[in-house]
N, C-alpha and C positions, 0 to 999 in steps of 0.2 A: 567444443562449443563454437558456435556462429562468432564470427568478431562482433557482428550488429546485435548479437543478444549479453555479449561483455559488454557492451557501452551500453547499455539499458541494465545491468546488474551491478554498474558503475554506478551509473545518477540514481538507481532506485538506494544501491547502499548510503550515501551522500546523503541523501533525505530519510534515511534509519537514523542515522550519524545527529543530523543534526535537529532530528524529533527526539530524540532522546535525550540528547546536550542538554538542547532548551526544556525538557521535563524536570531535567536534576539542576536546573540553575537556581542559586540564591536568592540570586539577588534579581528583584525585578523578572519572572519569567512570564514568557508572553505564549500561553497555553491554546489563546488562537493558532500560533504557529508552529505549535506542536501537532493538531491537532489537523491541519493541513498538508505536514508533510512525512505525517501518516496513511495520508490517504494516497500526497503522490509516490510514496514509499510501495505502499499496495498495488499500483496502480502500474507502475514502472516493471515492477514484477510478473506481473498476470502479462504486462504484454512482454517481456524477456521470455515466459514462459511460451506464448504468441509465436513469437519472432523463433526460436530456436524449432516449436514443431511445424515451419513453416506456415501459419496461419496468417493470412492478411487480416488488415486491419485497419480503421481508418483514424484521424484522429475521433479520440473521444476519452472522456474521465470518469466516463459510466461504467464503475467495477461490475455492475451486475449484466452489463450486454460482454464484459470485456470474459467473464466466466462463461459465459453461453456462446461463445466463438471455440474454446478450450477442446481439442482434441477427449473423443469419451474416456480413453484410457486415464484424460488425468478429472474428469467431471466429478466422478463420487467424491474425491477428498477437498475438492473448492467447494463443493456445494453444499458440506458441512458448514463452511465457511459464509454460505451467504448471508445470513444477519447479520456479521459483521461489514460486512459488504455495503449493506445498505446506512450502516449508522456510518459507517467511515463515510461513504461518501455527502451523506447528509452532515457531519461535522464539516468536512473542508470546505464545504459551499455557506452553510449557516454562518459561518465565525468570521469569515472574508471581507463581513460585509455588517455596516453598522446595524447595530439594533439587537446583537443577540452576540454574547464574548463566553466562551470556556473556561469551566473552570477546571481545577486541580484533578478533579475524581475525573470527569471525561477526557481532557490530555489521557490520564493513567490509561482510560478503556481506550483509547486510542491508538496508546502505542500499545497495549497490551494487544489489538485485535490484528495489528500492523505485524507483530511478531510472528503470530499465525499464518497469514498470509506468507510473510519471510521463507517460514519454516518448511511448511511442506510446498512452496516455489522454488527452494532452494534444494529440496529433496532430487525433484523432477531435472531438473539442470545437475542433476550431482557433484551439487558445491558442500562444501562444510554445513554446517549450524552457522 
């Protein structure tokens, strides 16, 4: 593996890590921020996925342009994937920002859709689960 797609499968685990901490916290959980670093969890991954089949890239947190750059070999199994795609990215933006907060059930669908992502990004780099 690329070093420059370790250190993107670094900080996307980091934001697995700690969207999920903050899902099972007791006390006081703050579900915006779960629900945000699901997305850049998602997000870190697709482009480690980028980064490793040499695809450029520029910035951006648009998972759905970030799947449509995606080598075709790996397109069929993201694009199962795109409706979550688009709600992840709509939670991280929505919750950021006064006027609209997360609650318990979306965190859940958040990392739940974040796992996804995880999962078969983590296939294609041939890392564990």
């Amino acid at each position: 593996m690329k070093p420059l797609t370790r250190e993107w499968v670094k900080k996307a685990e980091g934001d697995f890590v700690i969207a999920s901490r903050e899902l099972r916290a007791r006390k006081a959980p703050n579900y915006d921020a779960v629900c945000f670093h699901a997305q850049q969890c998602a997000e870190k991954y697709l482009k480690a996925c980028l980064q490793e089949a040499g695809i450029h890239f520029a910035k951006t947190h648009d998972l759905l342009l970030l799947i449509d750059l995606l080598p075709q070999e790996m397109k069929p199994r993201f694009e199962l994937l795109r409706p979550y795609m688009s709600l992840l990215s709509a939670y991280a933006v929505d919750f950021r920002y006064p006027g609209d907060s997360a609650d318990k059930e979306q965190a859940k669908e958040a990392v739940g859709f974040c796992r996804e992502v995880r999962q078969v990004s983590r296939e294609f780099l041939g890392l564990k689960p």
